[in-house]
C-alpha positions as MATLAB code, in Angstrom:
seq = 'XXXXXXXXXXXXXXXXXXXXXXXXXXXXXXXXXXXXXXXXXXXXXXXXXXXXXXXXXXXXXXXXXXXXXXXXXXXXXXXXXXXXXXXXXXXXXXXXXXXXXXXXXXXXXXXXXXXXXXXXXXXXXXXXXXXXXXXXXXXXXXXXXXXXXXXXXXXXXXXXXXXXXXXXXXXXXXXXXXXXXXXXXXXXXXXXXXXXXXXXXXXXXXXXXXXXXXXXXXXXXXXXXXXXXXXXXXXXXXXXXXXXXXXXXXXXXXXXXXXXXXXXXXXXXXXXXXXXXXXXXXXXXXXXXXXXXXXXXXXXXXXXXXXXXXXXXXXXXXXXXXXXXXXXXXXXXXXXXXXXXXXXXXXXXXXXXXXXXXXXXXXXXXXXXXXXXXXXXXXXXXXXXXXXXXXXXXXXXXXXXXXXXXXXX';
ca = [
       1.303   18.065    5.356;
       2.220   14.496    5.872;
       2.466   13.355    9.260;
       5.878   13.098   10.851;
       6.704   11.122    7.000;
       9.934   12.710    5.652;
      10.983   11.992    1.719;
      13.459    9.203    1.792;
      16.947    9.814    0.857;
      18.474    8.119   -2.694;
      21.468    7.035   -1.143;
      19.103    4.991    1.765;
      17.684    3.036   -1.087;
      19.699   -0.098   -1.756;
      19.860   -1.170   -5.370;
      18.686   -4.339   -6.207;
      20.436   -6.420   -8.805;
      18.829   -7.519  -11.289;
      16.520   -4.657  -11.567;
      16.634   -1.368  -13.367;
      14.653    1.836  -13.344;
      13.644    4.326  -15.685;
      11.722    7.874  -15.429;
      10.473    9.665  -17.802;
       8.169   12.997  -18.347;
       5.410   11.551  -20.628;
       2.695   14.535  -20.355;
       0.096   12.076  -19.567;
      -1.979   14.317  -17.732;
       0.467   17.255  -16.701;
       3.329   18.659  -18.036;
       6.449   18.620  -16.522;
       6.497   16.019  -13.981;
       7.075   12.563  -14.024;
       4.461   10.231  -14.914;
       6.377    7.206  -16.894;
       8.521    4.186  -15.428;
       9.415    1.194  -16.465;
      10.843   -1.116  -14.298;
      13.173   -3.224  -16.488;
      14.207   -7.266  -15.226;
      16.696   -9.504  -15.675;
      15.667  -12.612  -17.426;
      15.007  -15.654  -14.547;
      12.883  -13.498  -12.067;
      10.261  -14.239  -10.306;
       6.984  -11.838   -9.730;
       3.934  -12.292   -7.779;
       0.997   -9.960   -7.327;
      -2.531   -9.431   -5.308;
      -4.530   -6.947   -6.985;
      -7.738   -4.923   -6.005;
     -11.095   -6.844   -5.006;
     -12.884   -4.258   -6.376;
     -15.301   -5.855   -9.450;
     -14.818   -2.402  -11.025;
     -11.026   -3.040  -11.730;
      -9.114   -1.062  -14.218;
      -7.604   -2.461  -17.393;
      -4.363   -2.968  -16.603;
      -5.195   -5.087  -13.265;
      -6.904   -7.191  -15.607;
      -4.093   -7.698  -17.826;
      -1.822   -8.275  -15.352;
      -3.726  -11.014  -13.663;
      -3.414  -12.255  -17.363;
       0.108  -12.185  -18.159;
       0.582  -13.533  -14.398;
      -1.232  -16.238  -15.206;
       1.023  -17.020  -18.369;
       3.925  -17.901  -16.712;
       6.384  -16.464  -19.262;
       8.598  -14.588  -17.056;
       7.888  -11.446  -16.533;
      10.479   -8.874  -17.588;
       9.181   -5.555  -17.253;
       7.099   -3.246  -15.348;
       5.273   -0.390  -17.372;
       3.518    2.176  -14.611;
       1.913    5.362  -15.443;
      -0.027    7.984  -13.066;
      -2.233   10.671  -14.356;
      -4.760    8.227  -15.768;
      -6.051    4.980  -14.550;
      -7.662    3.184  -17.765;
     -10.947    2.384  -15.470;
     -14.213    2.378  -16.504;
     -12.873    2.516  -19.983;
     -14.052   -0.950  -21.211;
     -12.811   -2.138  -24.163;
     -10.719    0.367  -25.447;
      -9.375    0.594  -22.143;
      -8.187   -3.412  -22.377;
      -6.995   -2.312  -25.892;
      -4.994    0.306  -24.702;
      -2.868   -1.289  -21.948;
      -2.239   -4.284  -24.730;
      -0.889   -1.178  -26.886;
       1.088    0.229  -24.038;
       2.627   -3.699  -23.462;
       3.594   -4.134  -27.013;
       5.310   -1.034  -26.972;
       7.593   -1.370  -24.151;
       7.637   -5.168  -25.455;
       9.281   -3.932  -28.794;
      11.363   -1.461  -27.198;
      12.859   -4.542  -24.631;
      12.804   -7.491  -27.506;
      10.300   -9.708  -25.171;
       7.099  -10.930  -25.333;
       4.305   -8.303  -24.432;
       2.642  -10.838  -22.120;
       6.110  -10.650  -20.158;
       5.174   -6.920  -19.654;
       3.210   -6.028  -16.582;
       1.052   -2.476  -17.130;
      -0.228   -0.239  -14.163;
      -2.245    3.031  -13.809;
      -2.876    5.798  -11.528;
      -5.317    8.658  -11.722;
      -7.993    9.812  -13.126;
     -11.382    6.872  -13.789;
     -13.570    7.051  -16.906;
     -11.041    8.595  -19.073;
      -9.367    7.402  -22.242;
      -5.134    6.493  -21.498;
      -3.167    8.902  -24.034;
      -1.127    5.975  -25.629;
       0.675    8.281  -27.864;
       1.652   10.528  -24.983;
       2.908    7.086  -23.141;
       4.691    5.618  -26.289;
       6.307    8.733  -27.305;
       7.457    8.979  -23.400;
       9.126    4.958  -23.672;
      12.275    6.102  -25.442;
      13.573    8.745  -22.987;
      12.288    6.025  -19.809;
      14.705    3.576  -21.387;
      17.534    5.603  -21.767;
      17.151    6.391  -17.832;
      17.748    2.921  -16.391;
      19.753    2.698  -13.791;
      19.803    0.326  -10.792;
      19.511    3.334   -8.551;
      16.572    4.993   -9.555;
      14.649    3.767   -6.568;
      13.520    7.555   -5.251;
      13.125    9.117   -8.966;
      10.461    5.870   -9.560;
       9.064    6.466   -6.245;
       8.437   10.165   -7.585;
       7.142    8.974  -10.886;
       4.480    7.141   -9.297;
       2.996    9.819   -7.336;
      -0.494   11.237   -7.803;
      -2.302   13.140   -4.685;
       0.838   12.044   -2.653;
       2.982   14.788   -1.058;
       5.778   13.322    0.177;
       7.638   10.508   -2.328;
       7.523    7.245   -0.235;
      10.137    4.343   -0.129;
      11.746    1.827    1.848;
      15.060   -0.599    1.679;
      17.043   -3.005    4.171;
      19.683   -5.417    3.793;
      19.857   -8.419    5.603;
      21.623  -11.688    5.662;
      20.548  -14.958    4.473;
      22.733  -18.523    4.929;
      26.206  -15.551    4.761;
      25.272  -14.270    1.941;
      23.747  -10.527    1.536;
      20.601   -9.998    0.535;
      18.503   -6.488   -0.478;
      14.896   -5.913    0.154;
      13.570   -2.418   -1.729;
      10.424   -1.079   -2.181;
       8.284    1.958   -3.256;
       3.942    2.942   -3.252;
       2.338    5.588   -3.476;
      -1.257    6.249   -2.404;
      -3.040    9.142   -0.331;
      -6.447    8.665   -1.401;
      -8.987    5.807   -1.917;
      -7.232    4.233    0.685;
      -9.021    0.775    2.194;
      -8.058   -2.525    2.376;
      -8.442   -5.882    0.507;
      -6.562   -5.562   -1.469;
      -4.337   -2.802   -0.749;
      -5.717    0.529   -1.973;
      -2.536    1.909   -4.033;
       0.533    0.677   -5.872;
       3.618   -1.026   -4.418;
       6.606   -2.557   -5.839;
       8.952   -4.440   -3.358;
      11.808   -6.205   -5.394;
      14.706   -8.980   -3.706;
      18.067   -9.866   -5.239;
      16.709  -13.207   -2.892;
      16.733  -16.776   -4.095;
      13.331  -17.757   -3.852;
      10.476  -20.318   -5.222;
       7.526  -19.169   -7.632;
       5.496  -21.263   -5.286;
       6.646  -19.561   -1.739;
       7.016  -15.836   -3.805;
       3.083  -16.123   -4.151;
       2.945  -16.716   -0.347;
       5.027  -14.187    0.436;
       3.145  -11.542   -1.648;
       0.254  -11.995    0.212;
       1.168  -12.520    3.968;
       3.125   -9.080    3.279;
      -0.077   -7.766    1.895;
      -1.951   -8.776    4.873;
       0.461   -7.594    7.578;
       1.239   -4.103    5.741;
      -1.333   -2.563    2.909;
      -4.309   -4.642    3.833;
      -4.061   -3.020    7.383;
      -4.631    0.287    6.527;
      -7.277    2.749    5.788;
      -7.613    6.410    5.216;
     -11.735    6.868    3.628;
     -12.727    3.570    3.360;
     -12.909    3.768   -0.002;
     -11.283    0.697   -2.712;
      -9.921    1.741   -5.764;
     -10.185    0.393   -9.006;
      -6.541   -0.460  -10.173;
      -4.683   -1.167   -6.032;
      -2.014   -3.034   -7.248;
       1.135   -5.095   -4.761;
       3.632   -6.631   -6.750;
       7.109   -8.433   -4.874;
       9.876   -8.997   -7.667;
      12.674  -11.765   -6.888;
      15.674  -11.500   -9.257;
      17.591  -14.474   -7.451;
      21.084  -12.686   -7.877;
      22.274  -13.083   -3.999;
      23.462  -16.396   -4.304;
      22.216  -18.529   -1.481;
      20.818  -22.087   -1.582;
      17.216  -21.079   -3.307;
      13.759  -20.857   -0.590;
      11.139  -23.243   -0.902;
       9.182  -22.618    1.786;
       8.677  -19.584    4.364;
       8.677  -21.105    7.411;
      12.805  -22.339    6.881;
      14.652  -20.400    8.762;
      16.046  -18.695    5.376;
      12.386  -18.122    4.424;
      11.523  -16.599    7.891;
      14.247  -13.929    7.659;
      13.434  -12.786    4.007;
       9.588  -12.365    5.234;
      10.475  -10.456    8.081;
      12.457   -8.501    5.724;
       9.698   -7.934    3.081;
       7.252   -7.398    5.784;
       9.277   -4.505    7.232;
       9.364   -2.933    3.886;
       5.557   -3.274    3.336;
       4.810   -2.516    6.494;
       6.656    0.650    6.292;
       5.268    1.991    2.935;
       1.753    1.192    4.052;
       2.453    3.277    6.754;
       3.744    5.909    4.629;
       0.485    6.263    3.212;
      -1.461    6.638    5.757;
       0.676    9.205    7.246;
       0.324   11.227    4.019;
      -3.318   10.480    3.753;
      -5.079   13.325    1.677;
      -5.260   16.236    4.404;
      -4.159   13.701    7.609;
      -2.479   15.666   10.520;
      -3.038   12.548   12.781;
      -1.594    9.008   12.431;
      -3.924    6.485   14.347;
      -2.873    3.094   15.954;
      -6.430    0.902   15.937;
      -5.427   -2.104   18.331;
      -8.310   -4.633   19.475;
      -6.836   -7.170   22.142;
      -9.459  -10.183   23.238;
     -10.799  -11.084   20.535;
     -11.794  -14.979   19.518;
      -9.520  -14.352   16.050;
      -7.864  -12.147   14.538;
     -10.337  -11.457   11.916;
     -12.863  -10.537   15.016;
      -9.979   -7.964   16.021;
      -9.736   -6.718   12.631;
     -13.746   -6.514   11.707;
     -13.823   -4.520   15.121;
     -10.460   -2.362   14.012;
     -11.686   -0.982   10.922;
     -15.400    0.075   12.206;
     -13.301    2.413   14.465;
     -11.000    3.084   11.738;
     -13.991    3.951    8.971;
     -16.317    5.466   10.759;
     -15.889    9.241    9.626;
     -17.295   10.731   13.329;
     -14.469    8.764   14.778;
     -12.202   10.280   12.259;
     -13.473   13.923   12.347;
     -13.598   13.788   16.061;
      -9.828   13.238   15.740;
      -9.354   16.108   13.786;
     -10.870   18.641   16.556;
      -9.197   16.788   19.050;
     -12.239   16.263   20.407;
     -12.704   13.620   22.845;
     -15.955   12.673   21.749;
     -15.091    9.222   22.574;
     -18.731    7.431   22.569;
     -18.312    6.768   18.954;
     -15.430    4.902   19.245;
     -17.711    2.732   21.573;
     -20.510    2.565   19.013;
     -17.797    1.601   16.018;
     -17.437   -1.450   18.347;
     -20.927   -2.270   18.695;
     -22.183   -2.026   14.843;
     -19.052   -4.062   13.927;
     -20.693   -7.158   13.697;
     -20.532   -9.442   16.128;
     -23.726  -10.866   17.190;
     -23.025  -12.012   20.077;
     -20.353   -9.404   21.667;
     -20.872   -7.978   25.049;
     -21.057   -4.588   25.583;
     -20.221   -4.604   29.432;
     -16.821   -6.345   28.986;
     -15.685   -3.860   26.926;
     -12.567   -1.719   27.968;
     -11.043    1.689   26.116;
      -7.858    3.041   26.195;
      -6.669    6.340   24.333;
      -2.432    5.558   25.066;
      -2.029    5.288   28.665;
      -6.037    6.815   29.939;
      -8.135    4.375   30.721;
     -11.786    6.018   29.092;
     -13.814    3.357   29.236;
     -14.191    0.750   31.771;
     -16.722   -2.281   31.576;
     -18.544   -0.572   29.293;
     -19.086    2.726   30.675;
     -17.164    5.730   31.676;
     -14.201    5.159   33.789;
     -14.979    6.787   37.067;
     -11.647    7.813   37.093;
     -11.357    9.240   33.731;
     -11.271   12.934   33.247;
     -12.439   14.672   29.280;
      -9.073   16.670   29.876;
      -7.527   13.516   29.893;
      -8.578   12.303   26.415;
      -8.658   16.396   24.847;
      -4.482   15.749   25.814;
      -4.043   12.358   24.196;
      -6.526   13.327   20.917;
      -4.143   16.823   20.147;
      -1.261   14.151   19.791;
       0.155   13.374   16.289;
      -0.010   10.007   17.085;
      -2.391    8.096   18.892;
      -3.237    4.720   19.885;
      -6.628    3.560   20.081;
      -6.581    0.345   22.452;
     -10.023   -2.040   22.869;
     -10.158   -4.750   24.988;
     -13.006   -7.592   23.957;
     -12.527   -9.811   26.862;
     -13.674  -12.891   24.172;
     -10.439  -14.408   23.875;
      -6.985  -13.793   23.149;
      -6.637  -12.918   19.720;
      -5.081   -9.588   18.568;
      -5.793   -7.305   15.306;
      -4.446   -3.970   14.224;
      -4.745   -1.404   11.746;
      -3.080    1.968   10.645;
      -5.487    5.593   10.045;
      -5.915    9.103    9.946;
      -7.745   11.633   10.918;
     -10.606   12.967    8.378;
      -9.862   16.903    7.693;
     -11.183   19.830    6.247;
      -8.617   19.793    3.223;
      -9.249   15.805    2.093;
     -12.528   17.139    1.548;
     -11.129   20.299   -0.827;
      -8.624   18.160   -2.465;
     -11.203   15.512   -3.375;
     -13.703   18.030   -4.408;
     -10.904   19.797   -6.970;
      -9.096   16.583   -7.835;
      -9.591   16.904  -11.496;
      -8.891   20.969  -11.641;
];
């Protein structure tokens, strides 16, 4: 059960112009579900993408880094779950060039203008039959408001569908920001362990599009963990159609270029939360906050030992305030020369740890009340400076271990 994450609504899901959707039921693992869209553009978008760090990367992140790198103009999006095309060498890269020239033909465009992506199951051969056969029925779908049936089509472990829109304003003219992931599992960042697709009717430069993709990546997905562990195909992509009309962006700290990277931020920053709240067996959602650091990237080494560490995480689960390990988290984190008796803990509003050691005012009944929350905050104080990192996680429960272990049933 996801935690306090409701499925969005369709008619809270601005279309974007410029952009249409189509879902289809290709059978590429399961029957009957959905498992095939193609996100269809208009020609004169822009697209810009950070993919997975992990050397391990599937096909189709290496064919999109590819056809990125072409500058063409990308014109379509071709996503399937059920099957990753990982460890598939080769054949695999053979496969998702099938699966491009397919949609490709279908569309009349280049297949390097096609972007592929894959979900599911590593080591196994894609079913490019299944997919092609699926292609016809996807196409027929499109529609500009398809923006909750793609979020569906992209699930895999997920339970709840996640998705996110807003409209803003930009020099008087309106302007849509919409976006859908998934992700549950295999959650950790850099970069951004799942798949998202933000796309903007804004006016924007190739140039400041690639800077936008990854500050959103850094503030949303690349902030949040659920096992620590990096897939093989994580995949961010941020589409710009520039349909709304205003005088075009060229850089994003214009005012114009501030408000559409709040906007995209917001988005990504509430799908990555999203998937942490429906982590694979999460009942907790967990602010990590680290306040005094040097840098940020102190804060955020510090952040995710707490956030990784699975006795943290477990402790969580049993609500048990077993709140030394947080302490330890900070000390293996890596900083050499970080001293333990400035340290300061705070679970919400209880002071546990004070200087180092236990607060003589704090009480275990104290922390047992904060730690049977649904949400929690997890506050460290470094006393090293004035920087400030944070990052989104769950609790680690009996059923991530169950679903894990029967993933493939």
């Amino acid at each position: 059960m996801a935690v306090n994450l409701k499925a969005p609504l369709a008619s809270d899901l601005h279309p974007v112009s410029g952009v249409r959707i189509g879902v289809a039921m290709a059978g590429i693992r399961k029957a009957n579900r959905k498992d095939l869209v193609v996100f269809a553009l208009d020609e004169g978008a822009a697209v810009a993408g950070v993919f997975t760090s992990n050397r391990f990367c599937a096909a189709p992140v290496q064919l999109c880094r590819e056809h990125l790198s072409a500058a063409r103009g990308i014109r379509a999006l071709l996503i399937n779950t059920g099957n990753a095309n990982a460890g598939t060498g080769s054949d695999g890269m053979a496969r998702a060039r099938r699966c491009c020239e397919a949609l490709a033909f279908q569309l009349k465009v280049d297949p390097q203008q096609v972007l592929p992506f894959s979900t599911g199951v590593i080591m196994e051969p894609l079913p490019v039959e299944r997919l092609e056969a699926g292609l016809p029925s996807a196409l027929r779908a499109l529609d500009a408001t398809a923006w909750l049936d793609a979020a569906e089509g992209i699930m895999t472990t997920d339970t709840v569908p996640k998705a996110a829109s807003r409209r803003i304003q930009i020099a008087g003219r309106g302007v849509t920001v919409t976006g859908v992931a998934k992700g549950a599992g295999m959650i950790r960042p850099d970069m951004a362990t799942m798949l998202g697709f933000v796309a903007t009717d804004a006016v924007i430069a190739p140039g400041a599009l690639n800077q936008l993709v990854r500050q959103a990546a850094d503030l949303s997905f690349n902030r949040i963990t659920v096992d620590g562990d990096t897939s093989t195909n994580d995949s961010f992509i941020v589409m710009a159609t520039q349909r709304a009309g205003h005088a075009g962006i060229d850089a994003l700290d214009s005012t114009d270029g501030r408000t559409l990277r709040e906007a995209v931020v917001a988005v990504s920053a509430q799908l990555a939360q999203a998937i942490v709240r429906d982590g694979e067996g999460a009942t907790k959602f967990i602010t990590v906050r680290v306040e005094g650091g040097r840098d940020v990237a102190e804060c955020r080494r510090v952040a995710y030992a707490i956030a990784h560490s699975p006795l943290v995480k477990t402790a969580f689960f049993a609500s048990d305030p077993n709140l030394g390990r947080i302490l330890a988290a900070v000390g293996y984190a890596g900083i050499a020369d970080l001293d333990p008796d400035r340290i300061d803990l705070h679970l919400d509003d209880v002071h546990v740890a004070r200087r180092g050691g236990r607060n003589p005012q704090y009480e275990e009944a104290q922390g047992q009340r904060v730690m049977k929350q649904s949400e929690i905050t997890v506050r460290v104080h470094l006393h090293r400076g004035d920087a400030t990192g944070e990052v989104w996680t769950c609790d680690l429960s009996h059923d991530y271990v169950s679903i894990n272990a029967d993933y493939r049933s």
